[in-house]
Biopython code that builds the backbone (N, CA, C, O; Angstrom):
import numpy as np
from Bio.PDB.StructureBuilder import StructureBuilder

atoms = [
    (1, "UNK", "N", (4.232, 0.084, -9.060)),
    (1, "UNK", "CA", (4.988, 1.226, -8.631)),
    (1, "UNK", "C", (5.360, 1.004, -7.169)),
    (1, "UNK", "O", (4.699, 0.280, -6.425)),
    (2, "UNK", "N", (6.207, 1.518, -6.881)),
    (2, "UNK", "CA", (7.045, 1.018, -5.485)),
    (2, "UNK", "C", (6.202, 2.290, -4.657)),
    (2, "UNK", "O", (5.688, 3.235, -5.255)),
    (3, "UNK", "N", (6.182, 2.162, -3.593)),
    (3, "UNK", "CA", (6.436, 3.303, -2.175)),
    (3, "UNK", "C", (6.560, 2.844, -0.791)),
    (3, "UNK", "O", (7.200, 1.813, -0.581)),
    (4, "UNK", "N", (5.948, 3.578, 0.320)),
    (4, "UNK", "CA", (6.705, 3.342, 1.225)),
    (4, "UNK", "C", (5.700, 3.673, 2.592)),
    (4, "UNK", "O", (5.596, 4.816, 3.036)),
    (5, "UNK", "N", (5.041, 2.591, 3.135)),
    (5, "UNK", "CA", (3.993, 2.818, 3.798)),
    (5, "UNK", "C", (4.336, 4.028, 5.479)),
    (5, "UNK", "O", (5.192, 4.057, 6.363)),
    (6, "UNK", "N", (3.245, 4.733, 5.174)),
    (6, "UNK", "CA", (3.356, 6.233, 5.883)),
    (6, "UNK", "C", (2.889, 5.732, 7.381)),
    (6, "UNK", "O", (3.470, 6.039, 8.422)),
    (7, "UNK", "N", (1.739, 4.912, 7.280)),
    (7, "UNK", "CA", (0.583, 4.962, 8.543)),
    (7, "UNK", "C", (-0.334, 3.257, 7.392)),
    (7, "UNK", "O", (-0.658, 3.178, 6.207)),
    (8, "UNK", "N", (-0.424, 2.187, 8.626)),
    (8, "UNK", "CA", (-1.403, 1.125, 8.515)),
    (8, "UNK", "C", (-2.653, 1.471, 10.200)),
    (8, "UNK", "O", (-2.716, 2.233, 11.164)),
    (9, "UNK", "N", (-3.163, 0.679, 9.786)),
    (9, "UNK", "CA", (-3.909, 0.654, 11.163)),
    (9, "UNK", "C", (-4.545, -0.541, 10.778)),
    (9, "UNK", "O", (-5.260, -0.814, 9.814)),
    (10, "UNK", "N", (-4.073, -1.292, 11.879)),
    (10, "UNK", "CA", (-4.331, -2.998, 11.336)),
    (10, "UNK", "C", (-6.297, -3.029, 11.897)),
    (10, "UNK", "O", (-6.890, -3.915, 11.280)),
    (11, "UNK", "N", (-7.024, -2.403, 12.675)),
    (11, "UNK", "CA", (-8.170, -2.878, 12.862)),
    (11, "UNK", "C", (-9.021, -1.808, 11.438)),
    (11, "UNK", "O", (-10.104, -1.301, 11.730)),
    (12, "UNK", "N", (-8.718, -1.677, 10.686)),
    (12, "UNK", "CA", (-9.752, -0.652, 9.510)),
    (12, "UNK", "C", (-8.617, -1.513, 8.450)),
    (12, "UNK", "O", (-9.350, -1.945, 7.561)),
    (13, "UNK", "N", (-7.498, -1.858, 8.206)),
    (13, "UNK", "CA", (-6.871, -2.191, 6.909)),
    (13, "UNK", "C", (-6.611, -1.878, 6.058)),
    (13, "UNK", "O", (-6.488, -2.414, 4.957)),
    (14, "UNK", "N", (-6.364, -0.112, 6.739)),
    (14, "UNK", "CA", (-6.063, 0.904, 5.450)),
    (14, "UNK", "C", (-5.181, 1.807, 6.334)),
    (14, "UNK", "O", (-5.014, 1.853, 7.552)),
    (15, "UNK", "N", (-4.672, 2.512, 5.294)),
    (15, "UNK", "CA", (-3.744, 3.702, 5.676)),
    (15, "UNK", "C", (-3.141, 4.306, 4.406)),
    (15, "UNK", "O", (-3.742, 4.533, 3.356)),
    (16, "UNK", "N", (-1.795, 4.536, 4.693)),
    (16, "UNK", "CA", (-1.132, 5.440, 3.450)),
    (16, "UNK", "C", (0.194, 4.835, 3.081)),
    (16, "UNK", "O", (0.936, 4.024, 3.635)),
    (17, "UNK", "N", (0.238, 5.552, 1.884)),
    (17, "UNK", "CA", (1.959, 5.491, 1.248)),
    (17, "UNK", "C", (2.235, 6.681, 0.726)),
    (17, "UNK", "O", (1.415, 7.463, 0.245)),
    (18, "UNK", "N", (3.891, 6.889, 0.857)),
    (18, "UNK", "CA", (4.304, 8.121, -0.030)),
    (18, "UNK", "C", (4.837, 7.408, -1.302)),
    (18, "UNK", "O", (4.987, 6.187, -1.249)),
    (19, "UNK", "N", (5.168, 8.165, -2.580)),
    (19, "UNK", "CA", (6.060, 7.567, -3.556)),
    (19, "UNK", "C", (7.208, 8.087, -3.034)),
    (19, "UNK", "O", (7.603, 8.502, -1.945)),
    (20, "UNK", "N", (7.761, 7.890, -4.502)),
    (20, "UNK", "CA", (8.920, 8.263, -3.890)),
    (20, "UNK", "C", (9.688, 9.954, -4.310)),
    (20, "UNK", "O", (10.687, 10.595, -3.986)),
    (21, "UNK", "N", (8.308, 10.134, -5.352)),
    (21, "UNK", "CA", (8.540, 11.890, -4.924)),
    (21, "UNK", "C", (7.892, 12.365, -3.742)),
    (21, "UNK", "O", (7.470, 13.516, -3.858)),
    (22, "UNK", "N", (7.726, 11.915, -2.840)),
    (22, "UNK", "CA", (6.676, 12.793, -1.558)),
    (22, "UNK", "C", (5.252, 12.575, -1.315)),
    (22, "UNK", "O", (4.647, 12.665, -0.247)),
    (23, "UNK", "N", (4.743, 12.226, -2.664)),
    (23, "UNK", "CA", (3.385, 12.422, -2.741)),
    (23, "UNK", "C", (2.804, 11.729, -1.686)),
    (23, "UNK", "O", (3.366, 10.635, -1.723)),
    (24, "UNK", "N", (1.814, 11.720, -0.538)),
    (24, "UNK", "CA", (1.214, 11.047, 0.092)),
    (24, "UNK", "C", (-0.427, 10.833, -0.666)),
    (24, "UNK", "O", (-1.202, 11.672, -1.124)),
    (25, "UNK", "N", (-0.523, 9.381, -0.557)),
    (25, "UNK", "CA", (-1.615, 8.697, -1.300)),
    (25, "UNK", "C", (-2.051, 7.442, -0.418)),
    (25, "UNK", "O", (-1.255, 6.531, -0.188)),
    (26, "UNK", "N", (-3.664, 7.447, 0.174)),
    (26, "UNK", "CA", (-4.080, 6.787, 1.136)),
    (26, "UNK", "C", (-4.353, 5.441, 0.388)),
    (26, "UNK", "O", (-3.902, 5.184, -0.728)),
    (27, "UNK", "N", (-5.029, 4.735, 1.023)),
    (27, "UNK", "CA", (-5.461, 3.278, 0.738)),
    (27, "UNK", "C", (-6.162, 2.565, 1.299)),
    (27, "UNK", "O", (-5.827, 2.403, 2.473)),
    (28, "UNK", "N", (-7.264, 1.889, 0.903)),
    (28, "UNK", "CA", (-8.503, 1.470, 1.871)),
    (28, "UNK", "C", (-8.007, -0.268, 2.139)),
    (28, "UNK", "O", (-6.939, -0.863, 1.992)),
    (29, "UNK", "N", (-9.497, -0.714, 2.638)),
    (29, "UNK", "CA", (-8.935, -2.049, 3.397)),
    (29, "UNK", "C", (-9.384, -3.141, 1.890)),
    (29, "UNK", "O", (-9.338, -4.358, 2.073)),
    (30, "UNK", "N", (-9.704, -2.727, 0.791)),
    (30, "UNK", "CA", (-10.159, -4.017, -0.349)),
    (30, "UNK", "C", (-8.468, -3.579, -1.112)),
    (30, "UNK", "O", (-7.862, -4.543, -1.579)),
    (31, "UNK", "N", (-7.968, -2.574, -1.186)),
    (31, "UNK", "CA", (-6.515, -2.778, -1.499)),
    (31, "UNK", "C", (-5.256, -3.706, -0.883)),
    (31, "UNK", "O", (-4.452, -4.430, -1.470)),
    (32, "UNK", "N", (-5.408, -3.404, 0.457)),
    (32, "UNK", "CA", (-4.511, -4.353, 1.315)),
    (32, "UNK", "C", (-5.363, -5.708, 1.271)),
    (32, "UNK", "O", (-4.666, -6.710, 1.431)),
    (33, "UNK", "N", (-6.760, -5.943, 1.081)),
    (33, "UNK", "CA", (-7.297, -7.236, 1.618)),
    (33, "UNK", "C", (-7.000, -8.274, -0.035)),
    (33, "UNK", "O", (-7.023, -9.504, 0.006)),
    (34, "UNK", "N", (-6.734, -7.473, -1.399)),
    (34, "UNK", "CA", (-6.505, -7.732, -2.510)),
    (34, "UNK", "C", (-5.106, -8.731, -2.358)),
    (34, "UNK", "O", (-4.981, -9.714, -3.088)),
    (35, "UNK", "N", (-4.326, -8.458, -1.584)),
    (35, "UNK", "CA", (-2.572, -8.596, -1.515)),
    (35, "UNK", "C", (-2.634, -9.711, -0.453)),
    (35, "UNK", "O", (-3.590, -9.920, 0.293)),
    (36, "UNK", "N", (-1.158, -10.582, -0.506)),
    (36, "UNK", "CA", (-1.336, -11.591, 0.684)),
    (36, "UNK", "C", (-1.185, -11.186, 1.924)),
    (36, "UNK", "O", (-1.318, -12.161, 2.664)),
    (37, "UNK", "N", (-0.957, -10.158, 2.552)),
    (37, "UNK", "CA", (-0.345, -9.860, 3.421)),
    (37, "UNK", "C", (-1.220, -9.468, 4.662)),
    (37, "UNK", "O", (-2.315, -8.955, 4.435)),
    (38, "UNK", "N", (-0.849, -9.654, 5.857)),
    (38, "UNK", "CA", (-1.437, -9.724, 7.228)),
    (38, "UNK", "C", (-1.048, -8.346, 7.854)),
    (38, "UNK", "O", (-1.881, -7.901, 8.643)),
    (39, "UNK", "N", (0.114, -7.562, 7.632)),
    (39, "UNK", "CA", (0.362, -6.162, 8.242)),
    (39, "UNK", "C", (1.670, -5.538, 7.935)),
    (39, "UNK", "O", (2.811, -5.995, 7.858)),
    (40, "UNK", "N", (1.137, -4.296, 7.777)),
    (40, "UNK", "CA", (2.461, -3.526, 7.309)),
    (40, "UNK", "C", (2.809, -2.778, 8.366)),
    (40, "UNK", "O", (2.054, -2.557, 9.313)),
    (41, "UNK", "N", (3.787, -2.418, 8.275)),
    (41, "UNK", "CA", (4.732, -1.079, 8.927)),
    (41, "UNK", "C", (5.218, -0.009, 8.422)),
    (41, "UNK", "O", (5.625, 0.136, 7.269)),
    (42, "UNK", "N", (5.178, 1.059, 9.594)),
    (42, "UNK", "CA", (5.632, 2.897, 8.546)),
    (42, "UNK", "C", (6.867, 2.358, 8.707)),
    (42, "UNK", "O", (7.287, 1.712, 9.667)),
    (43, "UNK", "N", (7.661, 2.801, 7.271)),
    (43, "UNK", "CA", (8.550, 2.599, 6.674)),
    (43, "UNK", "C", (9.113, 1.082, 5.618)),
    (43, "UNK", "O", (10.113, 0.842, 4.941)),
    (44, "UNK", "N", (8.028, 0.440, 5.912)),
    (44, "UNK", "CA", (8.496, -0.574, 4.816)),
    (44, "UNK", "C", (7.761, -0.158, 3.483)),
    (44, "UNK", "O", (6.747, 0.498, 3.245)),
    (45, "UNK", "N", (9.024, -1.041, 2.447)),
    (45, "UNK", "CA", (8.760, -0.491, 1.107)),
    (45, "UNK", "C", (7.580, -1.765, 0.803)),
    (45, "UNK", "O", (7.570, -2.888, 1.307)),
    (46, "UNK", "N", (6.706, -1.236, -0.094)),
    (46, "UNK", "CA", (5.793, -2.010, -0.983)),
    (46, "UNK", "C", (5.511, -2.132, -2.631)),
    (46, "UNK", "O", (6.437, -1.672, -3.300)),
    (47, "UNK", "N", (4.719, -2.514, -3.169)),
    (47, "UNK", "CA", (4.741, -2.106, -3.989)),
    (47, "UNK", "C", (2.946, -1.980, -3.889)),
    (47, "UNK", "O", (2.222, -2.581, -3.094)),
    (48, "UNK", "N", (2.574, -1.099, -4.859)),
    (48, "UNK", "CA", (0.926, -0.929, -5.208)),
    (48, "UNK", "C", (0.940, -1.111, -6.612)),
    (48, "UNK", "O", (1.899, -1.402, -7.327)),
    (49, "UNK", "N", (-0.832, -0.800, -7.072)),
    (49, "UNK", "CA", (-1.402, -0.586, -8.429)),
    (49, "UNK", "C", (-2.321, 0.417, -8.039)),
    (49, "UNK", "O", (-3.266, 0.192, -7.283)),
    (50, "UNK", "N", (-2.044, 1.605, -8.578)),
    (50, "UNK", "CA", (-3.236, 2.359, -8.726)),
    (50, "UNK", "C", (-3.782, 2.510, -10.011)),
    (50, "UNK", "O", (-3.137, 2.778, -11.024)),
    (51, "UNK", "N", (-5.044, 2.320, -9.930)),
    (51, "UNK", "CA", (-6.160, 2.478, -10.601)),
    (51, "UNK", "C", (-6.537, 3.666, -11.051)),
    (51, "UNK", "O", (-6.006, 4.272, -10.120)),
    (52, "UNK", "N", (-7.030, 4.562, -11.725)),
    (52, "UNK", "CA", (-6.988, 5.862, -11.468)),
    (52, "UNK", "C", (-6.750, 6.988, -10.906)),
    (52, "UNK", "O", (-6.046, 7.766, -11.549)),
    (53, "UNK", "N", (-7.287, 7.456, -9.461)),
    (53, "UNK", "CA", (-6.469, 8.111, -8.688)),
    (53, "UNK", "C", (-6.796, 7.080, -7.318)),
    (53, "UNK", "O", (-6.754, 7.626, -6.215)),
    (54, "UNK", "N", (-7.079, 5.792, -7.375)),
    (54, "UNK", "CA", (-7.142, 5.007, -6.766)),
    (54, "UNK", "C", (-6.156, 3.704, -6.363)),
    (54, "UNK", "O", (-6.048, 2.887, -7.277)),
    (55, "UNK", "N", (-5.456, 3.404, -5.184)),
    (55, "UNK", "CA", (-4.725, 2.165, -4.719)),
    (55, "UNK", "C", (-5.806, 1.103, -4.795)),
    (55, "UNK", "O", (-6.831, 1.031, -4.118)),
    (56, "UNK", "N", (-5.360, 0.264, -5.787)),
    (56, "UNK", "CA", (-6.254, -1.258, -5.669)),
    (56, "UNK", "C", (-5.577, -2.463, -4.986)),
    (56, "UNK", "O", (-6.202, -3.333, -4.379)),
    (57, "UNK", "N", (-4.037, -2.427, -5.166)),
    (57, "UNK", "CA", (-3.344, -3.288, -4.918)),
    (57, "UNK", "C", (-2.051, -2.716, -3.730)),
    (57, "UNK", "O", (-1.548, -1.594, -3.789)),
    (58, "UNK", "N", (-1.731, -3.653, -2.813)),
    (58, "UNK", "CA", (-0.445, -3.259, -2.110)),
    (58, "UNK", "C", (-0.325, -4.490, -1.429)),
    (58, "UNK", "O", (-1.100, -5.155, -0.741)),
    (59, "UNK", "N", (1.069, -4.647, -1.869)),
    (59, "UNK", "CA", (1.768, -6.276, -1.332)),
    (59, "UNK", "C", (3.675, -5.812, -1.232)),
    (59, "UNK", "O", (4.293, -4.867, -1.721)),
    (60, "UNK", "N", (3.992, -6.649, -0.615)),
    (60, "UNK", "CA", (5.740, -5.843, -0.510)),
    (60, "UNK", "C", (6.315, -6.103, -1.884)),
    (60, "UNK", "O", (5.942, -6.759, -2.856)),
    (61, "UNK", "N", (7.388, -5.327, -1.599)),
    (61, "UNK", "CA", (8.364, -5.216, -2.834)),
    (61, "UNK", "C", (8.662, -6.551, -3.273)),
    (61, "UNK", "O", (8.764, -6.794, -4.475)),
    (62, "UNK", "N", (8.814, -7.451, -2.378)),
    (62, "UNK", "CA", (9.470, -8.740, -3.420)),
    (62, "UNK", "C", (8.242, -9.650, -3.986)),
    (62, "UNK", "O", (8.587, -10.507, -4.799)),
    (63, "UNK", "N", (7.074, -9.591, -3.718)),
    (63, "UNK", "CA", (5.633, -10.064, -4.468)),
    (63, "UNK", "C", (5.663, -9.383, -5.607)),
    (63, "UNK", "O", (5.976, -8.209, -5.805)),
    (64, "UNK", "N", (5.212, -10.455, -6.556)),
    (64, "UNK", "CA", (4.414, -9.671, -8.054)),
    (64, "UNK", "C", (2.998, -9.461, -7.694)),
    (64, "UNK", "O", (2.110, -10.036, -7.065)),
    (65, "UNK", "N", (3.241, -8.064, -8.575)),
    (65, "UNK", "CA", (2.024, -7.570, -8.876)),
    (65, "UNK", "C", (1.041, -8.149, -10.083)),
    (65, "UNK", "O", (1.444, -8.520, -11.185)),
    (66, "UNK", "N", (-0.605, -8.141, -9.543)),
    (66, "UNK", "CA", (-1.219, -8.726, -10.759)),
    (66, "UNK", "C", (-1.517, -7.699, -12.080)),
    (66, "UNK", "O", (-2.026, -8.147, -13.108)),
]
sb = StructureBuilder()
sb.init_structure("model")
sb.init_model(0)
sb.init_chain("A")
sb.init_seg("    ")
for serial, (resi, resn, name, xyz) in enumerate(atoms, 1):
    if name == "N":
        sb.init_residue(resn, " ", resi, " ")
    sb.init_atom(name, np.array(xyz, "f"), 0.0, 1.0, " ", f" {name:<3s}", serial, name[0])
structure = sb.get_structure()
């Protein structure tokens, strides 16, 4: 599922995303540390996997998801 990172904070490795109805949905540092990626920015698009009401995965839009 696509969204759109709200807030990173590169020393903890977590923060948030909205979808793309509004919803704001946080994300810890084993989600971002799951994905290849070194740092995001508010406003770039990504994509995630949530897990239940849980983000496991977040890597940008042009990476596949596992």
């Amino acid at each position: 599922m696509q969204a759109t990172v709200k807030t990173f904070d590169a020393a903890t490795r977590s923060g948030s995303v909205f979808l793309d109805d509004g919803t704001e949905i946080p994300f810890e540092a084993d989600a971002f540390d799951a994905g290849p990626l070194r740092h995001l920015r508010s406003g770039q698009r990504v994509n995630i996997v949530v897990t239940g009401e849980r983000v496991t995965y977040v890597t940008l839009s042009t990476f596949p998801t596992p």
